[in-house]
C-alpha positions as CSV (number, residue, x, y, z in Angstrom):
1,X,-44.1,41.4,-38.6
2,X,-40.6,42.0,-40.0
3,X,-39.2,45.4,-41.3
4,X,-36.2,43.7,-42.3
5,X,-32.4,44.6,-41.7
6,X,-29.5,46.9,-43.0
7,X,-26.3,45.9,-42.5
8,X,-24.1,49.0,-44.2
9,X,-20.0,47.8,-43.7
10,X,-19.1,51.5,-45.1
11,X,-20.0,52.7,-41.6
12,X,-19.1,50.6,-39.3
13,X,-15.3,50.5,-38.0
14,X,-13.3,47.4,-38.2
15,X,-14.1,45.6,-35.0
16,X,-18.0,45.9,-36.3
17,X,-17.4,44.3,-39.7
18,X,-15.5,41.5,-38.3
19,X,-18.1,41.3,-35.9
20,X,-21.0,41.4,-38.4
21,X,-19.4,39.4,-40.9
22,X,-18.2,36.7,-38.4
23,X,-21.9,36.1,-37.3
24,X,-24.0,37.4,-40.3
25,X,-22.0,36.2,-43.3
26,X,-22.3,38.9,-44.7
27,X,-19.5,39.9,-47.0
28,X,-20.8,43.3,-48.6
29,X,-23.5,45.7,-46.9
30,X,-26.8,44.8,-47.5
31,X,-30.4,46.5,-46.9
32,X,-33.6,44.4,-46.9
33,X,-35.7,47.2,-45.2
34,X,-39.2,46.5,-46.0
35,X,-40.7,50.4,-45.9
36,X,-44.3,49.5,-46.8
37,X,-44.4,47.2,-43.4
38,X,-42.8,49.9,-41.4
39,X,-45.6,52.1,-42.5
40,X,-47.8,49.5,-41.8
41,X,-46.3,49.2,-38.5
42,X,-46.3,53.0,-37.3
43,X,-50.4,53.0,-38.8
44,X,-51.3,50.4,-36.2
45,X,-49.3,52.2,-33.9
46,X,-51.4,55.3,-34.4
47,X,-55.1,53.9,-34.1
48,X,-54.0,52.8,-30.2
């Protein structure tokens, strides 16, 4: 199951967006956070 990524280059100092832009690609902050698998996640969680 993925619940995707965030990748949010506002926040991050300089050695972090060289970092994730050197191995991501990214060149702008992103989010691909997939809420309706995280609360489908944290459900099957809960019936264990």
């Amino acid at each position: 199951m993925k619940i995707g990524y965030e990748y949010n280059l506002d926040k991050m100092n300089f050695f972090e967006r060289i970092l994730v832009k050197k191995i991501s690609g990214a060149v702008e902050s992103i989010s691909e956070i997939d809420y309706d698998a995280i609360v489908r996640f944290v459900n099957e969680l809960e019936k264990k």
